[in-house]
C-alpha positions as a LaTeX table, in Angstrom:
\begin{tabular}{lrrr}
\hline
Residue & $x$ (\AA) & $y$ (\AA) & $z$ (\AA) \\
\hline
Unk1 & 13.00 & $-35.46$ & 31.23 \\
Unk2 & 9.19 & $-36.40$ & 30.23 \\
Unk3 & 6.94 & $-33.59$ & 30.52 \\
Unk4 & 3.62 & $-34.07$ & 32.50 \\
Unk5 & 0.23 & $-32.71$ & 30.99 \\
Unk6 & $-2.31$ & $-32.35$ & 32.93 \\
Unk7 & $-6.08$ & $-33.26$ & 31.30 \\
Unk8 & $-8.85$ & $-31.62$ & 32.88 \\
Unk9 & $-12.45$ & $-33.18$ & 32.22 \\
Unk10 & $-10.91$ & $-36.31$ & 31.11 \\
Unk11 & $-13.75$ & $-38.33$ & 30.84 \\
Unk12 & $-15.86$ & $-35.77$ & 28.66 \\
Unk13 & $-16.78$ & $-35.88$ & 25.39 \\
Unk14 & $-13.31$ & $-34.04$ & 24.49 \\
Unk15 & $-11.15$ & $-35.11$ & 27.07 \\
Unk16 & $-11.36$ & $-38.63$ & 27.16 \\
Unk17 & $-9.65$ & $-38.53$ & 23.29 \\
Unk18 & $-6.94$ & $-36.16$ & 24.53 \\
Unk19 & $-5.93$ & $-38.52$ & 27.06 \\
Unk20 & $-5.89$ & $-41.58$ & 24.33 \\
Unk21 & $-4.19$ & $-38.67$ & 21.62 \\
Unk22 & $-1.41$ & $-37.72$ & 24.37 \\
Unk23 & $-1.01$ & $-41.80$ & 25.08 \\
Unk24 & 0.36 & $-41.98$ & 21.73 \\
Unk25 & 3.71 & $-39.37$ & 22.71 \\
Unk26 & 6.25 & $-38.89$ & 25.24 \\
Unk27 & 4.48 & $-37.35$ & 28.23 \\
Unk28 & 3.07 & $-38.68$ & 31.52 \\
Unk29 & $-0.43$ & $-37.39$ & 31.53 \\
Unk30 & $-2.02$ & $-36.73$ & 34.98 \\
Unk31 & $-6.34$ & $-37.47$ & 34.58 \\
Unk32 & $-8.01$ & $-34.83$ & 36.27 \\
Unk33 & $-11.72$ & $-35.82$ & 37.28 \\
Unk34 & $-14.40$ & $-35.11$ & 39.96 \\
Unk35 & $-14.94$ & $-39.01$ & 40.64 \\
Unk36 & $-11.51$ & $-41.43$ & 40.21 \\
Unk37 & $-13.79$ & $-44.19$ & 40.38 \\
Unk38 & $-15.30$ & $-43.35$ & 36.77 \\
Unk39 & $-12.26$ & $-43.49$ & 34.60 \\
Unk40 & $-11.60$ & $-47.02$ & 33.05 \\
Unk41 & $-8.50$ & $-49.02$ & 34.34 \\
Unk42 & $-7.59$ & $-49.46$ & 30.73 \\
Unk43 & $-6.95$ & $-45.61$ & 30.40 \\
Unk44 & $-3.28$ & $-44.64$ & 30.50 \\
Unk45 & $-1.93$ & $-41.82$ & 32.97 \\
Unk46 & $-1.90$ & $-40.86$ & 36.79 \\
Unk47 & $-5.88$ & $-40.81$ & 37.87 \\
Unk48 & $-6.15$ & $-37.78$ & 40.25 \\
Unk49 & $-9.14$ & $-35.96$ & 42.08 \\
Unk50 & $-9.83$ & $-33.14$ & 40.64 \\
Unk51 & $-12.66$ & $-30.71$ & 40.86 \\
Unk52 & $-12.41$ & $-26.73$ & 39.97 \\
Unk53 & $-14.75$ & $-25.75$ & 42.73 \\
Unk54 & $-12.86$ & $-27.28$ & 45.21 \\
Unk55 & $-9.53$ & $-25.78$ & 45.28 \\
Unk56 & $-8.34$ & $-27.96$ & 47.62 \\
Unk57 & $-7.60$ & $-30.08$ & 44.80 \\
Unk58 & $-5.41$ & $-27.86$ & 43.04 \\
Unk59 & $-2.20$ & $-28.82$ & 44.46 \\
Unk60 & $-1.40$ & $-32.24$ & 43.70 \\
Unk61 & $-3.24$ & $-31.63$ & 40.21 \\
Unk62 & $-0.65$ & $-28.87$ & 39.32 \\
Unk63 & 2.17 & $-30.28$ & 41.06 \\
Unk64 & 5.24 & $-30.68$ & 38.35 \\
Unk65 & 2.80 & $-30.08$ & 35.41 \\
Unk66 & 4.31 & $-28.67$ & 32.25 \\
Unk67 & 1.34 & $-27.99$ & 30.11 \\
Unk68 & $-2.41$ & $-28.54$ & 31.07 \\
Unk69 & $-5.79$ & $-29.37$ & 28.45 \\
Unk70 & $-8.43$ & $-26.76$ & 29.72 \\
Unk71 & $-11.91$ & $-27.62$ & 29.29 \\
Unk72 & $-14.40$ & $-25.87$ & 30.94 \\
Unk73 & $-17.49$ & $-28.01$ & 32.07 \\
Unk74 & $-20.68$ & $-26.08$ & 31.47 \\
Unk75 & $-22.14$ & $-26.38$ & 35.18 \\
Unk76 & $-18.61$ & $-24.62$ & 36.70 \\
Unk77 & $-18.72$ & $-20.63$ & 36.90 \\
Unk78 & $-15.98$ & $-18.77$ & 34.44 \\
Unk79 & $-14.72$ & $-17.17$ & 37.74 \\
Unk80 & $-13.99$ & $-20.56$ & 39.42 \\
Unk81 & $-11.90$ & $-21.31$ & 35.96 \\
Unk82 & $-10.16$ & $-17.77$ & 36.19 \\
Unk83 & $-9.19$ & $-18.80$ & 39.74 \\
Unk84 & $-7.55$ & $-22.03$ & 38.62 \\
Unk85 & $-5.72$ & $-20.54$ & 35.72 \\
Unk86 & $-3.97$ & $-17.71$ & 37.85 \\
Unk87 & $-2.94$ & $-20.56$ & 40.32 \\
Unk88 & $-1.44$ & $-22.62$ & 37.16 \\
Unk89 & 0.57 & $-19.40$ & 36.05 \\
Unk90 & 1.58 & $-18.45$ & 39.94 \\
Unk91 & 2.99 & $-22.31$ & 40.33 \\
Unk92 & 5.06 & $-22.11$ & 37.10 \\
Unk93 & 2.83 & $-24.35$ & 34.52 \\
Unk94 & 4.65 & $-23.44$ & 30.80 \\
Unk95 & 1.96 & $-23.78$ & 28.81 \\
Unk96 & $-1.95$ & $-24.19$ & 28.41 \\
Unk97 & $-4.31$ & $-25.48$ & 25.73 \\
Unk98 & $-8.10$ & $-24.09$ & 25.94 \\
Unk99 & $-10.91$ & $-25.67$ & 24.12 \\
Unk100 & $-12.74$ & $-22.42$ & 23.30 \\
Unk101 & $-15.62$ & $-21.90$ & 21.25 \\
Unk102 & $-15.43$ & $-20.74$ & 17.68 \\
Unk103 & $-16.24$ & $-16.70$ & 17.60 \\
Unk104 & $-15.31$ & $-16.51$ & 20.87 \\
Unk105 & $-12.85$ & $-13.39$ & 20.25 \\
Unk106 & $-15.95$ & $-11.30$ & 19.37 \\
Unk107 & $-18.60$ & $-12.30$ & 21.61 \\
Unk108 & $-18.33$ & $-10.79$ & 24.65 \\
Unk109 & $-21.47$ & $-13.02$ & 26.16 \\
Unk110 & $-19.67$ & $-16.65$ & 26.32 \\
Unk111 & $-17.76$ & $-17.14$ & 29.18 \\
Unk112 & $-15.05$ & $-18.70$ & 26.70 \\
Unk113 & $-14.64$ & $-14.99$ & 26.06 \\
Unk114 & $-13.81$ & $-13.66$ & 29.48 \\
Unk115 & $-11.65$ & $-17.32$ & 30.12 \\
Unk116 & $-9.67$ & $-16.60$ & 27.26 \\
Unk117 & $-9.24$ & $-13.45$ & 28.22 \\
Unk118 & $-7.67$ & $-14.51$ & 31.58 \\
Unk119 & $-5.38$ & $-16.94$ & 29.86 \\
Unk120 & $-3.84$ & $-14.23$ & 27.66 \\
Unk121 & $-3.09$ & $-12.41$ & 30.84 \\
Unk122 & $-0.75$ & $-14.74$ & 32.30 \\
Unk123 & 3.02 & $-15.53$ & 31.65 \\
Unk124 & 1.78 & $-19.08$ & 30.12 \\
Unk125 & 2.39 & $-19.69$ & 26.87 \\
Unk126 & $-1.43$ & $-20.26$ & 25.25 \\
Unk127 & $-3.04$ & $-22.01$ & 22.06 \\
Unk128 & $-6.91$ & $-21.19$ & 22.08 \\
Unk129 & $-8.85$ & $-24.30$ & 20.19 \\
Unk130 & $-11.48$ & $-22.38$ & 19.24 \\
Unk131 & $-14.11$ & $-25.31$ & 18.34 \\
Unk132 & $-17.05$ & $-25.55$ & 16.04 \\
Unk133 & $-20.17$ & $-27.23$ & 16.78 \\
Unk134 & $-19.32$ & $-30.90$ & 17.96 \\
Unk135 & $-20.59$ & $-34.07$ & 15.59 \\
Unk136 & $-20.65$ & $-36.10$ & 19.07 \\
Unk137 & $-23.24$ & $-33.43$ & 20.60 \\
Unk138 & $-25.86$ & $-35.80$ & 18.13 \\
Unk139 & $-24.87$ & $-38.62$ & 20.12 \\
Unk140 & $-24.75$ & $-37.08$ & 23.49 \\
Unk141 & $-27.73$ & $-34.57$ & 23.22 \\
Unk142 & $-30.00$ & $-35.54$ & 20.37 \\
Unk143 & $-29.58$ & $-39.66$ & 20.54 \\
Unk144 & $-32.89$ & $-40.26$ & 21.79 \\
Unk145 & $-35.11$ & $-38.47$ & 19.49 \\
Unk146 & $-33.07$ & $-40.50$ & 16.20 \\
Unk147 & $-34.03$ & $-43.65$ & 17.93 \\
Unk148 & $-37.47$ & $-42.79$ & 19.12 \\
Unk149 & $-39.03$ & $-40.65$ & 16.74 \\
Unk150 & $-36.57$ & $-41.15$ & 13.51 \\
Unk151 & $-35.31$ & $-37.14$ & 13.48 \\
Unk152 & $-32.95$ & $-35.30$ & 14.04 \\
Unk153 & $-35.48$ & $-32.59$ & 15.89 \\
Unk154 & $-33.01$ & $-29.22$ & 16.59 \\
Unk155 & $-34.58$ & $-25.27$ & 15.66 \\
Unk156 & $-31.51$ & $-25.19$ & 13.12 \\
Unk157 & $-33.60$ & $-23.63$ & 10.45 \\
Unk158 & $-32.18$ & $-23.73$ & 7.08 \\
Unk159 & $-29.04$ & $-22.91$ & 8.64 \\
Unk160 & $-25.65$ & $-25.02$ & 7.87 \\
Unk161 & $-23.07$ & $-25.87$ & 10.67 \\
Unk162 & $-19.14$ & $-26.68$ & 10.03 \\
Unk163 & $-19.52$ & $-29.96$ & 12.22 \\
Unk164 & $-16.60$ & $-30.70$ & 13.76 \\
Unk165 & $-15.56$ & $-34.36$ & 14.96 \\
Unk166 & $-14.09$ & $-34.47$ & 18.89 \\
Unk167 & $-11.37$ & $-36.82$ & 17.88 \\
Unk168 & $-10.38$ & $-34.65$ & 15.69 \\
Unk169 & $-10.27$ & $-31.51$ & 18.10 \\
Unk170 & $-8.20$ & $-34.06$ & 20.67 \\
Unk171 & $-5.87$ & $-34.73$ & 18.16 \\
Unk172 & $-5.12$ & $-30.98$ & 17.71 \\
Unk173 & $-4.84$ & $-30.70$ & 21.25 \\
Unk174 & $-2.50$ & $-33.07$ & 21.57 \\
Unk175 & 0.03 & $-31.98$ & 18.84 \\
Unk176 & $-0.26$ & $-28.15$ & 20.13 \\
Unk177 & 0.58 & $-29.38$ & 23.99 \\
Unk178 & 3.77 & $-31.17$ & 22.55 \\
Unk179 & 4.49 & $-29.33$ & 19.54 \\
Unk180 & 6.81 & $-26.41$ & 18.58 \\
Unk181 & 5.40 & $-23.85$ & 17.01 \\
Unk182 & 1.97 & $-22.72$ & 18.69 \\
Unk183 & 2.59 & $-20.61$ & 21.47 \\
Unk184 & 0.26 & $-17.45$ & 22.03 \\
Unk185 & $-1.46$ & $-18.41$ & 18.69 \\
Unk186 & $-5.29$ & $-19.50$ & 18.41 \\
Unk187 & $-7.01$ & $-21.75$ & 15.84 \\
Unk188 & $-10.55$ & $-21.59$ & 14.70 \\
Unk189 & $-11.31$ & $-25.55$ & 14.01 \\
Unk190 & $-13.48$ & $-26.85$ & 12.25 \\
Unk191 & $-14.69$ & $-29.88$ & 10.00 \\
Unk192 & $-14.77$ & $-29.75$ & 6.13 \\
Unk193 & $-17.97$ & $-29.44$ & 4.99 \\
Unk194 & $-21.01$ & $-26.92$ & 6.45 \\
Unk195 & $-23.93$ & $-28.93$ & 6.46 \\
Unk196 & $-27.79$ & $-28.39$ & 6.94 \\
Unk197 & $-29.70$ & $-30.64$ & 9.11 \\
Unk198 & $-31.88$ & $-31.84$ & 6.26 \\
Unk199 & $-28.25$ & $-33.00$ & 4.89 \\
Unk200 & $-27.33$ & $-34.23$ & 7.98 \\
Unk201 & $-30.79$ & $-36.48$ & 8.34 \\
Unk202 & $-29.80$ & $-37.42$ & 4.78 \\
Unk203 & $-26.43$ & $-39.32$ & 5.67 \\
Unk204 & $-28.43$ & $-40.56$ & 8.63 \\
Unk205 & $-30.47$ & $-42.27$ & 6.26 \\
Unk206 & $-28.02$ & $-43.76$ & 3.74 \\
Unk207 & $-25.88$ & $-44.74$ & 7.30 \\
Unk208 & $-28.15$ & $-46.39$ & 9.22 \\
Unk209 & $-30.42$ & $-48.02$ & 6.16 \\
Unk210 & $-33.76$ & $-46.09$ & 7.73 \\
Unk211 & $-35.41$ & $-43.07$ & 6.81 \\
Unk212 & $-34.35$ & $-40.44$ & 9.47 \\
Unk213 & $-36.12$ & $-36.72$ & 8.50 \\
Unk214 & $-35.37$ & $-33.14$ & 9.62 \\
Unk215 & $-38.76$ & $-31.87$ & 10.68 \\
Unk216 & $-37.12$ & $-28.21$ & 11.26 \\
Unk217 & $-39.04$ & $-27.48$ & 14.45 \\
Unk218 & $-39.35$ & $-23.78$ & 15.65 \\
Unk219 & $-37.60$ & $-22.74$ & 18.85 \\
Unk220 & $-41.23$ & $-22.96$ & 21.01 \\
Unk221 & $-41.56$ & $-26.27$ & 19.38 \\
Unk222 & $-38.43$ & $-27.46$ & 20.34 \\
Unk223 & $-38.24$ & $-25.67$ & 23.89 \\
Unk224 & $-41.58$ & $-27.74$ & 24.68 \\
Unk225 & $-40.57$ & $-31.29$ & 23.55 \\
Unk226 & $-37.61$ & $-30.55$ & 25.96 \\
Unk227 & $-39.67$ & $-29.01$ & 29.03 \\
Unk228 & $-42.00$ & $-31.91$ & 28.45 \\
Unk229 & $-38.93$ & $-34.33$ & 29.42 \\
Unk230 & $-38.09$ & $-32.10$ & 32.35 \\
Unk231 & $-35.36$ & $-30.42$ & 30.89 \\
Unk232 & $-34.29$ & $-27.48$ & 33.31 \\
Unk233 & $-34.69$ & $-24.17$ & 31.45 \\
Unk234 & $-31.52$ & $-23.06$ & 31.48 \\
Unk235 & $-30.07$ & $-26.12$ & 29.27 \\
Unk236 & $-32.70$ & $-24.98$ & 26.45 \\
Unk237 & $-32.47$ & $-21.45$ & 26.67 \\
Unk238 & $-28.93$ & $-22.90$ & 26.15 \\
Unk239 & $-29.74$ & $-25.12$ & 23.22 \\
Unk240 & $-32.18$ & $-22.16$ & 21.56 \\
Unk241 & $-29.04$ & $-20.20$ & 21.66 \\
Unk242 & $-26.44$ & $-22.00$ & 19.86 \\
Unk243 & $-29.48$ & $-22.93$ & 17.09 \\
Unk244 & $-29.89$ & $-19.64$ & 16.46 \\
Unk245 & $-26.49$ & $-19.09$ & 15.82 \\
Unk246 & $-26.76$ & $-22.13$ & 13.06 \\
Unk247 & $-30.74$ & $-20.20$ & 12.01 \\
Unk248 & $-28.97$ & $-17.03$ & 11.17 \\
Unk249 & $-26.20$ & $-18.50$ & 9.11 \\
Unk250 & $-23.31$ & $-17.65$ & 11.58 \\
Unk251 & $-22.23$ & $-21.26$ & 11.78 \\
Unk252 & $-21.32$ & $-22.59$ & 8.62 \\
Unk253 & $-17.72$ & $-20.92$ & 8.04 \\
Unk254 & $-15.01$ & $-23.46$ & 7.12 \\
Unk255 & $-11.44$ & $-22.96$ & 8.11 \\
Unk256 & $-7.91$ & $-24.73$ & 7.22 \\
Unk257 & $-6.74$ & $-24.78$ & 10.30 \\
Unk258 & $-8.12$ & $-28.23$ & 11.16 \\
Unk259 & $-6.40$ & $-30.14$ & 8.35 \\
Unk260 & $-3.29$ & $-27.69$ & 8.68 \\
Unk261 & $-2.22$ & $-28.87$ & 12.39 \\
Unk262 & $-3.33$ & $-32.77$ & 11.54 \\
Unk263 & $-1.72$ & $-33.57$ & 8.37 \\
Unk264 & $-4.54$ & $-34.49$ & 7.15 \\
Unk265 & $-8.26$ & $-34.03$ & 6.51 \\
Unk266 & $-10.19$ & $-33.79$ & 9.57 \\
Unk267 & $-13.67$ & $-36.67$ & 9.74 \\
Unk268 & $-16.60$ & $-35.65$ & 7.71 \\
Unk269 & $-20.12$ & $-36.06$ & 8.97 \\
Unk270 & $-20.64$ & $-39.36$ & 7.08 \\
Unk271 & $-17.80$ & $-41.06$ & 8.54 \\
Unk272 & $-18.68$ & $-40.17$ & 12.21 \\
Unk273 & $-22.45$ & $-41.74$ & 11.38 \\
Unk274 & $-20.39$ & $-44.73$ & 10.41 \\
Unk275 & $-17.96$ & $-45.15$ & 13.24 \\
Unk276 & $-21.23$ & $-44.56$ & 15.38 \\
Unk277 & $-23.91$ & $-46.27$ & 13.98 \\
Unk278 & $-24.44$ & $-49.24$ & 16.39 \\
Unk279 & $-24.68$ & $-46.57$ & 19.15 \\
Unk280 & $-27.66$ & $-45.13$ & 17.06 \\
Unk281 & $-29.32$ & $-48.49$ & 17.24 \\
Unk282 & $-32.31$ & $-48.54$ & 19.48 \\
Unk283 & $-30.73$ & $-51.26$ & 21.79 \\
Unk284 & $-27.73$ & $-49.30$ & 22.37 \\
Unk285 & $-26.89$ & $-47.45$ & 25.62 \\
Unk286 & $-28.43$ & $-44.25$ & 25.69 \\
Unk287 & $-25.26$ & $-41.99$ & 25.76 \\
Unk288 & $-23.03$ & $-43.82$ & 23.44 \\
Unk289 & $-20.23$ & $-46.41$ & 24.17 \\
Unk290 & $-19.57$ & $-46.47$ & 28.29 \\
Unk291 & $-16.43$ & $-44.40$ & 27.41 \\
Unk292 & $-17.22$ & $-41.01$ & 29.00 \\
Unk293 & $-19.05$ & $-38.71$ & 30.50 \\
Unk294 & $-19.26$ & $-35.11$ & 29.70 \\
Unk295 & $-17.35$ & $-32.75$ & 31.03 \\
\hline
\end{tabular}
């Protein structure tokens, strides 16, 4: 019988690929999203309302699932995503896949911690995808300053990041939810390469055929530009945070286990620029392709 996976935050930046990854194998794959009416009628799978606030919602989401993608949307309290797990494990779900954050294990003040904490509880079988920094966050989050202003303006410091693509990460996802061979285990994925931001303006540059610079702003210069576009204060305390990780050096470790579980290398920096560049183009849409939202 084809198993059912259940993706939640389908349309985010992660999501949306592990629903086109999963398309590719031989599951039905139920699309879990706050709003139906967002999800293109060109995506494959069962469209159903979903929203982990409202557990209402849980039932038909859960109902005959085999394995679900967990991705926890930033905006959603952990103990909202605890709820939802224990109701998975009480209803007989086999198996779970959490995109986690890279360090997770140790730092005990990301919710990813206390999540995957709760996962390791249950009787589900669990892979943790414990995921560097996203390339696509430059699309997402930093678009508008590359097109504007010609920088890539982050308080990175000096500091490099192991950049990791999102296709890549919903590849992963994908093979672990259908794949022998990765129950209970966790993988710490990243791209190849740990970059700086001065080398990442660089490829930006050489891409894109204009000079883009890194003008290394501090984090008061940075937390300004983004209060001066209204930016609530707790999405840049946010953004200071996971710089500082990159300013201190804490960021730039390289695993395997990317390439190990694809086959493959996993995308470098220059070749997301490339697949990417017309959305960098100041008469793009703002967000990237109309593809997704985040999660």
């Amino acid at each position: 019988m084809t198993e059912s996976i259940l993706v939640t935050g389908a349309t985010g930046t992660v999501g949306q690929h592990v629903v086109v990854a999963l398309s590719d194998r031989d599951v039905t794959i139920k699309i879990g999203v706050r709003d139906p009416e967002t999800v293109s009628e060109e995506i494959t799978g069962e469209v159903i309302k979903f929203d982990f606030t409202k557990p209402e919602t849980w039932g038909r989401a859960l109902t005959a699932v085999d394995g679900i993608f967990l991705v926890r949307p930033p905006v959603v309290a952990k103990s909202k995503i605890g709820s939802f797990v224990e109701a998975a494990d009480r209803v007989g779900v086999d198996r779970i896949a959490y995109l986690s954050a890279i360090g997770a294990e140790k730092n005990v003040l990301v919710p990813h911690h206390w999540i995957e904490k709760r996962i390791m509880a249950t009787d589900m079988e669990y892979t943790l995808l414990r995921a560097s920094f996203f390339m696509q966050n430059l699309l997402k989050v930093h678009r508008r300053d590359i097109v504007e202003h010609g920088e890539i303006f982050v308080p990175a410091g000096n500091g490099k990041t192991s950049f990791v693509d999102a296709r890549d990460i919903a590849e992963t996802a994908a093979i672990v939810l259908t794949e022998s061979g990765h129950a209970n285990r966790a993988y710490d994925l990243t791209g190849p390469e740990a970059l700086d931001y001065g080398a990442v303006a660089t490829i930006f540059s050489d891409v894109l055929d204009q000079r883009i610079t890194y003008p290394n702003p501090s984090l008061l210069t940075f937390g300004r530009r983004m209060r001066r576009r209204r930016k609530p204060l707790g999405f840049i305390a946010l953004m200071c945070g996971i710089y500082t990780i990159a300013r201190l050096g804490l960021a730039a470790r390289v695993t395997d286990d990317s390439r190990t579980l694809l086959g493959r290398q996993p995308r470098r920096m220059r070749a997301f620029v490339e697949d990417h560049a017309d959305d960098f183009r100041e008469d793009s849409p703002p967000n990237g392709p109309p593809t997704g939202n985040e999660a």
